[in-house]
KOLTITI-803324 format. One record per residue (C-alpha): x, y, z. Coordinates in Angstrom, 2 decimals. Layout:
N
       px       py       pz
        X        Y        Z
...
//
This chain:
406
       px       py       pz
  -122.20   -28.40   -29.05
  -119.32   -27.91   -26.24
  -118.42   -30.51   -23.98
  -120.10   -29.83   -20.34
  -117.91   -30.33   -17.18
  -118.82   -30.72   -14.08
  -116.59   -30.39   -10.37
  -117.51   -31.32    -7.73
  -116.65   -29.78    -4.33
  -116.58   -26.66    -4.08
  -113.31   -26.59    -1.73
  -110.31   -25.33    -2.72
  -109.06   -27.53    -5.30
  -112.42   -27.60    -6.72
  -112.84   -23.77    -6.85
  -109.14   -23.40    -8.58
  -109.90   -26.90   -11.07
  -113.11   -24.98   -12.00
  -112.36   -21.68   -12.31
  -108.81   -23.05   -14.18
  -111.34   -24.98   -16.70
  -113.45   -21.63   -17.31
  -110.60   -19.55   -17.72
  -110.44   -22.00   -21.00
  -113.55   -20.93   -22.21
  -115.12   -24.37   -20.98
  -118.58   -24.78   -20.01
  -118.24   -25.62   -16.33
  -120.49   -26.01   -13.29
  -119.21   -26.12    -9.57
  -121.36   -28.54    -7.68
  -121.41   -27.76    -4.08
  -123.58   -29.51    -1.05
  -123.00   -26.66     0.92
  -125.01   -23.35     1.16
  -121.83   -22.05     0.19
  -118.15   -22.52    -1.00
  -115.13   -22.93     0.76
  -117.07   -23.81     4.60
  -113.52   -26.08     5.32
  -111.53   -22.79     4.01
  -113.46   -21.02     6.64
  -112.05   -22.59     9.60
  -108.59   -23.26     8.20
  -105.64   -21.33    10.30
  -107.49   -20.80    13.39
  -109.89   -18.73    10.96
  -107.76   -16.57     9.76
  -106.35   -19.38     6.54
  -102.89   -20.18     6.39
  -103.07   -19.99     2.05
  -100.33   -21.82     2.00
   -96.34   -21.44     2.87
   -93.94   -19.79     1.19
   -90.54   -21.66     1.19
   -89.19   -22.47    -2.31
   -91.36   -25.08    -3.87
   -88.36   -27.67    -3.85
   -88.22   -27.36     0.21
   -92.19   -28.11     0.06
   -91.84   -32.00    -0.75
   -89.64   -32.31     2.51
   -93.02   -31.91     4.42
   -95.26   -34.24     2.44
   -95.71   -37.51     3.95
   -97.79   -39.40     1.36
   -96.14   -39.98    -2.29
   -94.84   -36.71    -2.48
   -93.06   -38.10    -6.17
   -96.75   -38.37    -7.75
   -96.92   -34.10    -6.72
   -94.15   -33.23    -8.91
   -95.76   -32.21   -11.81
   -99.04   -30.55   -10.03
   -96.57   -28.47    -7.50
   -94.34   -27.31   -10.21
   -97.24   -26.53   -12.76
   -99.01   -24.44   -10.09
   -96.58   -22.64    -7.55
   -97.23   -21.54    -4.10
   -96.54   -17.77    -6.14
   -98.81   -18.34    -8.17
  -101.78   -19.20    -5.87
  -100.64   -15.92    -4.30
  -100.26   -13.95    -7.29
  -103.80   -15.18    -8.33
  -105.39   -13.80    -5.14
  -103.76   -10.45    -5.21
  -104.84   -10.23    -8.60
  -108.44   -10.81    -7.16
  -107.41    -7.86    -4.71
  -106.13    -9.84    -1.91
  -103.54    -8.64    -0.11
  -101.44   -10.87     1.43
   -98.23   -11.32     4.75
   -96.27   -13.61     5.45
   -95.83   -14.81     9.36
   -93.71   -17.29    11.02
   -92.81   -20.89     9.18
   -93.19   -18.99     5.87
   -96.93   -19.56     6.65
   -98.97   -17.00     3.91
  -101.87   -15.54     5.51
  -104.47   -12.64     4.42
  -103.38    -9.27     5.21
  -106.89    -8.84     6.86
  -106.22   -12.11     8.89
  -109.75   -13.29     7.58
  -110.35   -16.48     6.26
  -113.61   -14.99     4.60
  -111.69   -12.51     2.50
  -110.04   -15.97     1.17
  -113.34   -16.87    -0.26
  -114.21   -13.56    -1.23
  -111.29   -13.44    -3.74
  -111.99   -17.03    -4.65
  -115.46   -16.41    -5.42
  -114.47   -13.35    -7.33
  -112.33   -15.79    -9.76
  -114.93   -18.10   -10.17
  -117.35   -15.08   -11.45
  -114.55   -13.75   -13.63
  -114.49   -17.31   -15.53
  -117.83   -17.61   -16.36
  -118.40   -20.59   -13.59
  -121.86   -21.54   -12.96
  -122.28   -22.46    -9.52
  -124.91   -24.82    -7.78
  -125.32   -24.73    -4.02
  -126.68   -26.94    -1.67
  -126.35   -29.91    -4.16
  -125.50   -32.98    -2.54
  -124.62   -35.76    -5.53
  -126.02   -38.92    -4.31
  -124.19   -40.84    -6.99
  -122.28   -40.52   -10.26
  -122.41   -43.67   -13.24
  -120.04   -43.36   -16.49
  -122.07   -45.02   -19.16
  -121.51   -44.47   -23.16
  -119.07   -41.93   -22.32
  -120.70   -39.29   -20.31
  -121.23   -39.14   -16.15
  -124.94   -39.19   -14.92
  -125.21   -37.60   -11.89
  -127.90   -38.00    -9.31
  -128.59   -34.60    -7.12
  -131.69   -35.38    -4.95
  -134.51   -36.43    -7.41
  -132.72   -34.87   -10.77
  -130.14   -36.46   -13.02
  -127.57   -34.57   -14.79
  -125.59   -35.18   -18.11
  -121.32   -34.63   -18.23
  -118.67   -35.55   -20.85
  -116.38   -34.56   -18.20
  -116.14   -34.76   -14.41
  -113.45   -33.45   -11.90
  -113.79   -35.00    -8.54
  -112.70   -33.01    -5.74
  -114.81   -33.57    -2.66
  -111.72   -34.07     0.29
  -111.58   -36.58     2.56
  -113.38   -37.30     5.96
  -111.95   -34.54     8.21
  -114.06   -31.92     9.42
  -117.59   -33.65     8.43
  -119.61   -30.76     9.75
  -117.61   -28.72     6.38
  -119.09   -31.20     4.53
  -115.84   -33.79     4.04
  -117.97   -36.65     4.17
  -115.76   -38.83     2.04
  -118.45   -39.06    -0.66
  -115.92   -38.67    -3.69
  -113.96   -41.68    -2.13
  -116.95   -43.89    -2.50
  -117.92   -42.45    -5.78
  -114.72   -43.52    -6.77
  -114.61   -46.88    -5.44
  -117.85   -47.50    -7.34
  -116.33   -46.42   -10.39
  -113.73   -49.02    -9.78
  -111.24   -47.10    -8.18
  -108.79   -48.80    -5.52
  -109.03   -46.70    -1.85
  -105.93   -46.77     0.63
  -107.26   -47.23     3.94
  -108.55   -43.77     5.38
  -106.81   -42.74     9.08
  -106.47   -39.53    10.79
  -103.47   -37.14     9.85
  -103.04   -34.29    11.97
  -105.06   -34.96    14.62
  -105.06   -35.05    18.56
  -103.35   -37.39    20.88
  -105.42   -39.71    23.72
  -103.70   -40.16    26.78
  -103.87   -42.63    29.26
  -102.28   -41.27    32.16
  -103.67   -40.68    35.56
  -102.64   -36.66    35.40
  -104.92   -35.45    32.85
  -107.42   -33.73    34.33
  -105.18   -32.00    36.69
  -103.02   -30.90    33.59
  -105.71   -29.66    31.60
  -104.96   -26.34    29.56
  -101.42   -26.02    30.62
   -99.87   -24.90    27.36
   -96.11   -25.82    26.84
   -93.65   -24.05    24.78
   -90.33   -25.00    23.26
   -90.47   -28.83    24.21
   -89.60   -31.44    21.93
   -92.04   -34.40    21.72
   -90.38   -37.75    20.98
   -91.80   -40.86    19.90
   -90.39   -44.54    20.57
   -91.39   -47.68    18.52
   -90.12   -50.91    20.30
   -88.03   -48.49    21.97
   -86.43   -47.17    18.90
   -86.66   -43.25    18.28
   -88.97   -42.81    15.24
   -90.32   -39.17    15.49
   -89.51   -35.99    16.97
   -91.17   -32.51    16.25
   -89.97   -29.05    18.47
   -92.38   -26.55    19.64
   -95.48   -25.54    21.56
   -98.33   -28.03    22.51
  -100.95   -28.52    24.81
  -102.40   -30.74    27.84
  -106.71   -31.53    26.78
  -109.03   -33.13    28.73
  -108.54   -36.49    26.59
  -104.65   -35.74    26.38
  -102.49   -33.95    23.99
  -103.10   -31.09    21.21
  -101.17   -28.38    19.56
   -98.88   -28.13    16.41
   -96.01   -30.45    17.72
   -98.89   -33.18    18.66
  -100.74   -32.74    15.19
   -97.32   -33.31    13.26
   -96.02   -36.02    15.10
   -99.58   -37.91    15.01
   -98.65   -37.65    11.19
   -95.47   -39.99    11.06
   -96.90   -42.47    14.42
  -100.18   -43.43    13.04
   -98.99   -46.58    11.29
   -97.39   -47.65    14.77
  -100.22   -46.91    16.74
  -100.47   -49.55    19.29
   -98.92   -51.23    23.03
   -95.62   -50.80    21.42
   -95.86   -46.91    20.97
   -94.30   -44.55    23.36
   -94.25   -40.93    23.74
   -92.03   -38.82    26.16
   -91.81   -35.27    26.45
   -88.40   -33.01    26.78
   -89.32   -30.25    28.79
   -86.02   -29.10    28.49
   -84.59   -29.80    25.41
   -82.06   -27.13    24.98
   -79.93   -28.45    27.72
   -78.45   -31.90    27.92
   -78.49   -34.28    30.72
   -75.21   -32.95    32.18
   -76.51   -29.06    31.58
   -79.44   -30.24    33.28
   -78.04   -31.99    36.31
   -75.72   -28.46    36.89
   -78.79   -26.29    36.74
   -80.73   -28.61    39.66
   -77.30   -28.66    41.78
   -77.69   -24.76    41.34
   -81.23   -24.73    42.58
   -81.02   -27.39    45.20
   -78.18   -25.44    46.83
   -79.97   -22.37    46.60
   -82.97   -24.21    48.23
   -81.23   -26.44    50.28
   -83.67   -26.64    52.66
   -86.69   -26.54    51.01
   -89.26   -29.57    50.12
   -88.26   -30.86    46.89
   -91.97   -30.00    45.77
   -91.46   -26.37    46.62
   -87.55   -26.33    45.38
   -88.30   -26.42    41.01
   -90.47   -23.82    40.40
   -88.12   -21.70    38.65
   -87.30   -24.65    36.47
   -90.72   -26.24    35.97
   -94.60   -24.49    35.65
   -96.25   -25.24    39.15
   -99.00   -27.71    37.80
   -96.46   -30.14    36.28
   -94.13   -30.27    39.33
   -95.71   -32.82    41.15
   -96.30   -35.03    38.59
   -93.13   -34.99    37.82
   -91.89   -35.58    40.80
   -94.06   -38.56    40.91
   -92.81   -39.43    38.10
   -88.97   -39.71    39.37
   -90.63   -41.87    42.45
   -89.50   -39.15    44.73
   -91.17   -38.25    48.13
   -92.18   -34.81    47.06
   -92.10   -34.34    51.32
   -88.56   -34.44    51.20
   -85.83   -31.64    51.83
   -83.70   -31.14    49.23
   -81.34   -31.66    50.78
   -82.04   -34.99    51.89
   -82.48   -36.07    47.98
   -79.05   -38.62    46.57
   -77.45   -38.49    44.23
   -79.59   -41.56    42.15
   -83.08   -39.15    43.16
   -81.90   -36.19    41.51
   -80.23   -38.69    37.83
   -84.32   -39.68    38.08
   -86.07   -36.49    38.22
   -83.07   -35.37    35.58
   -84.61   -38.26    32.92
   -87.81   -37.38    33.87
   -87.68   -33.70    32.44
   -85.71   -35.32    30.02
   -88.52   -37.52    29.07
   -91.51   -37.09    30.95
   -93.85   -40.66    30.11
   -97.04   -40.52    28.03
   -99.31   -43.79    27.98
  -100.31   -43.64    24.32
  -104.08   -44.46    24.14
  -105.06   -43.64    20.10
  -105.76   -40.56    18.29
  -109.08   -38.36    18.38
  -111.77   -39.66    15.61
  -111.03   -39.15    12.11
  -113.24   -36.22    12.59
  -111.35   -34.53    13.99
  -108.44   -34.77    12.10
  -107.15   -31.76     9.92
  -106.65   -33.92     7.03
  -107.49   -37.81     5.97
  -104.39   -39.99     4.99
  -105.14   -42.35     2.84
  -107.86   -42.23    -0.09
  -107.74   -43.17    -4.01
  -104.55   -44.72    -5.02
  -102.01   -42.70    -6.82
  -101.25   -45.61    -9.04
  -104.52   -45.34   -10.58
  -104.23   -41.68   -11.62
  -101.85   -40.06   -14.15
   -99.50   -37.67   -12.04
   -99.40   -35.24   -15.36
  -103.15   -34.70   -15.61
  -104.35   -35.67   -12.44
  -106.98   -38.00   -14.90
  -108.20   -41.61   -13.76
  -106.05   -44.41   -15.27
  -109.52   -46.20   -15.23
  -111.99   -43.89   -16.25
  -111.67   -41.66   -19.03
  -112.51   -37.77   -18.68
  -112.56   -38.65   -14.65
  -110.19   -36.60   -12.86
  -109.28   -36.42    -9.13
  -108.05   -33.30    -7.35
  -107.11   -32.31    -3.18
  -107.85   -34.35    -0.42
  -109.47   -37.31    -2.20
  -106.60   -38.62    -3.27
  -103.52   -40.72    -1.21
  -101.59   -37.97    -0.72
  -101.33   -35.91     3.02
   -98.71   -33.25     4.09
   -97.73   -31.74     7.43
   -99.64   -28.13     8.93
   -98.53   -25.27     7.68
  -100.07   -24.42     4.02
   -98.77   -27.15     2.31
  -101.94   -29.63     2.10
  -103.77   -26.31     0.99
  -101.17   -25.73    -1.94
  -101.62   -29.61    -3.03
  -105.20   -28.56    -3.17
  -104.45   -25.63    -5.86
  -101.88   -27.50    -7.55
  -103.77   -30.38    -7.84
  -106.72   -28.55    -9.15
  -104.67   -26.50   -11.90
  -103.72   -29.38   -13.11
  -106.81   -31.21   -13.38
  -107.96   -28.01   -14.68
  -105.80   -27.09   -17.64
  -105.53   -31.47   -18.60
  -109.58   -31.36   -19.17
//
């Protein structure tokens, strides 16, 4: 009689582990609580599902955060190539766009899962939807688990139900505990890639103003620990947008009174570039308010905040402003001050940091150090990368490896 398998999650290091183990000739069920697969792959991208990037896989580990060694094996067994030579051969076609970020030709996430599906049906994997596991025991060898009223029998079991991002996709962290009950140590969860809170008294007046190539630095005990270049946004509860998700990423273990953020709105020119360029528009404004003399260096909504900011009478002529007004407003575009308040829930995170330890899993196989035939794939474990594809391609790679180890 052959040995029956069981994944579970039907994400994307599920789908790949399972349709890796059929491709084997393995008797393998995908166990999904969803009424479909892939629901997180859905929204991924902006809907559209950045696959995953493109840069040479050795240039990949520079933008994992979280134990990038214990990916070695997984990234090189299972390429970002090959994820994308897999989907073509499923009949996606596929572009690459800025960042080396790989997206569908179609710029739909839902031909993603289309192509996905398609490899899952070419492998011979059964697949049960809407199945929420309620719990898994290892007794005499083999995994019982619980769906609802109904027990099932496995030799083998891949676990790959992601982390606690995105609940509403069903992350819902139940792997994590299934994992801890199996005796499995778990790294604290906390949110990766997530929004910023503010504090500040401005934030309903800056609400939706988008910003684009400003740099985003962050101060621990007033010591420079973080940067990240780009295009962000002001929210209603403070700060969003690419730069804000990847710096939340390398603050989150400092996040408390000691944490400070500042923005460059100018980062291209230095302090002395930047003190020219307001002698240039002061004299060209001479005798204009100082709140009506910067719009052609500043967007209007900012301004007075920013003159506020520099402790500046906004009523004053520029040409009334000395020489120690215009070194403050100078540092202020320099580094405008954010009041740091905590990130968004977990919830709302892109991805969970954190999650079963690393140590307790064999990097080669991706199989428990504690369990036998128990084997851990994606978002589940302690590892976390920055936006951009890569925490996708740790899903595949992951998977594969699981896959092909069983």
């Amino acid at each position: 009689m052959s040995e029956k398998i069981a994944v579970i999650g039907g994400g994307p290091a599920g789908i790949i582990a399972a349709g890796t183990i059929g491709s084997r000739g393995k008797d393998v069920v995908l166990i999904e609580k969803n009424e479909k697969i892939g629901k997180k792959l859905f929204i991924t991208g902006k809907g559209r599902c950045n696959i995953t990037n493109a840069a040479p896989i050795e240039e990949l580990f520079d933008y994992i955060n979280t134990n990038k060694n214990f990916l070695y094996s997984s990234l090189y067994s299972f390429t970002n190539e090959n994820i994308i030579e897999l989907l073509e051969s499923m009949g996606l076609k596929t572009k690459i766009e800025r960042g080396n970020r790989v997206f569908p030709q179609s710029d739909k996430s839902s031909d993603v899962i289309k192509a996905l599906e398609k490899f899952l049906n070419k492998n011979n994997v059964k697949i049960m939807l809407s199945a929420n596991v309620n719990n898994i025991v290892y007794n005499n060898n083999k995994f019982i688990i619980t769906i609802g009223e109904d027990k099932f029998e496995y030799d083998k079991v891949v676990i790959a139900t992601g982390g606690v991002s995105y609940p509403a996709t069903g992350s819902t962290g139940d792997g994590i505990q299934f994992a801890k009950r199996m005796g499995h140590n778990i790294i604290p969860l906390k949110p990766s890639l997530v929004p910023i809170e503010l504090d500040n008294e401005w934030i309903k007046d800056l609400q939706g103003v988008s910003l684009r190539n400003v740099q985003l630095n962050a101060y621990y005990r007033n010591k420079l620990i973080k940067e990240e270049f780009g295009e962000m946004i002001f929210t209603h509860f403070g700060i969003s947008g690419p730069i804000v998700l990847s710096i939340s990423n390398g603050i989150n273990k400092h996040a408390n009174k000691d944490l400070k953020l500042k923005i460059d709105f100018k980062p291209a020119l230095s302090v002395e570039k930047l003190n020219d360029r307001i002698l240039r528009d002061f004299e060209l404004y001479s005798k204009k308010q100082l709140k009506n003399a910067l719009n052609d260096l500043l967007l209007q909504k900012l301004i007075p905040w920013v003159i506020k900011s520099s402790l500046i009478d906004p009523e004053k002529t520029v040409n009334q402003i000395t020489k120690e007004e215009r070194m403050n407003l100078v540092q202020t575009i320099k580094g405008f001050p954010l009041k740091f308040k905590g990130f968004r829930p977990i919830k709302e995170a892109i991805v969970t940091s954190g999650g079963i330890s690393t140590k307790e899993i064999n990097p080669s196989t991706m199989e428990s150090k504690i369990i036998p035939n128990l084997y851990f794939a994606g978002e589940v474990i302690d590892v976390d990368a920055l936006t951009g594809g890569y925490n996708l391609q740790i899903a595949y790679s992951t998977g594969y490896l699981a896959g092909m180890s069983i």
